[in-house]
C-alpha positions as CSV (number, residue, x, y, z in Angstrom):
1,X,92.1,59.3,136.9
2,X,89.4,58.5,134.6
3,X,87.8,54.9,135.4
4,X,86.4,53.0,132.4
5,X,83.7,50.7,133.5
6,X,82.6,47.1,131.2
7,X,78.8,49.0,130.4
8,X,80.6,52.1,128.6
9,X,80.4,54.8,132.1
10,X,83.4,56.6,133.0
11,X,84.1,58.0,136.4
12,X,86.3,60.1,137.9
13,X,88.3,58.0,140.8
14,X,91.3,59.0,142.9
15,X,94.4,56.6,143.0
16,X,95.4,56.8,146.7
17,X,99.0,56.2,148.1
18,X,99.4,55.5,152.0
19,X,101.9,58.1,153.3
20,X,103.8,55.6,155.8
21,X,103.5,52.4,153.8
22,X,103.3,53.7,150.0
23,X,100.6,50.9,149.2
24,X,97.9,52.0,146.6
25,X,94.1,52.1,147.2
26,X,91.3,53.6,144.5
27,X,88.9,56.0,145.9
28,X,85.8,55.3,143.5
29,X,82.6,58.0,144.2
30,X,78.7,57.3,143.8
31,X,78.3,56.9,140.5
32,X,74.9,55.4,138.0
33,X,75.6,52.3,135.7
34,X,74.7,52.4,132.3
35,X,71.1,50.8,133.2
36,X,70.5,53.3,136.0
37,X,71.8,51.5,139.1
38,X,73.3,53.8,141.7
39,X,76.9,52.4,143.0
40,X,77.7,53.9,146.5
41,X,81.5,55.7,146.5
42,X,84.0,53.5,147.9
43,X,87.5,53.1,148.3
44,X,89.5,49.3,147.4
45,X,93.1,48.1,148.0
46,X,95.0,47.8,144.8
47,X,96.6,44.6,144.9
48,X,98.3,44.6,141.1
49,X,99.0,47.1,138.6
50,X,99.8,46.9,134.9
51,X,100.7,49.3,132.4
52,X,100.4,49.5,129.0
53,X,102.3,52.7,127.8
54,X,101.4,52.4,124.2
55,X,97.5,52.8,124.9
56,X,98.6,55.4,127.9
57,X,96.0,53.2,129.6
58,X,97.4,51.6,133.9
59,X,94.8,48.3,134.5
60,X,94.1,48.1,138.3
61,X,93.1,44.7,140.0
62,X,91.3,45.5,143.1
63,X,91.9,43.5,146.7
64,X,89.6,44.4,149.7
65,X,87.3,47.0,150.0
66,X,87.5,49.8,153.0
67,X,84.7,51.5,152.9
């Protein structure tokens, strides 16, 4: 999935599901911000979902992070 970020950078993340308990968690890789800061990959619980099927757009609200 392609992860929109507030500074304009888009990054491709991975939207995981756990096989035995079907929660969801967001894989994100090392990516620059718009200003040239390097983010280390990571991977974050999803703790809500929302989905707006007219902009074909799912909002993600992250929880903890794993890694």
């Amino acid at each position: 999935m392609v992860l929109s970020f507030s500074d304009g950078v888009d990054v491709e993340g991975e939207l995981l599901t756990g096989q035995q308990t079907g929660e969801l968690a967001l894989a994100v890789p090392a990516y620059r911000t718009a200003t040239g800061h390097l983010v280390s990959a990571a991977v974050w619980t999803v703790s809500e979902t929302q989905t707006n099927s007219e902009r074909d757009q799912l909002s993600i609200r992250l929880g903890q992070r794993l890694s």
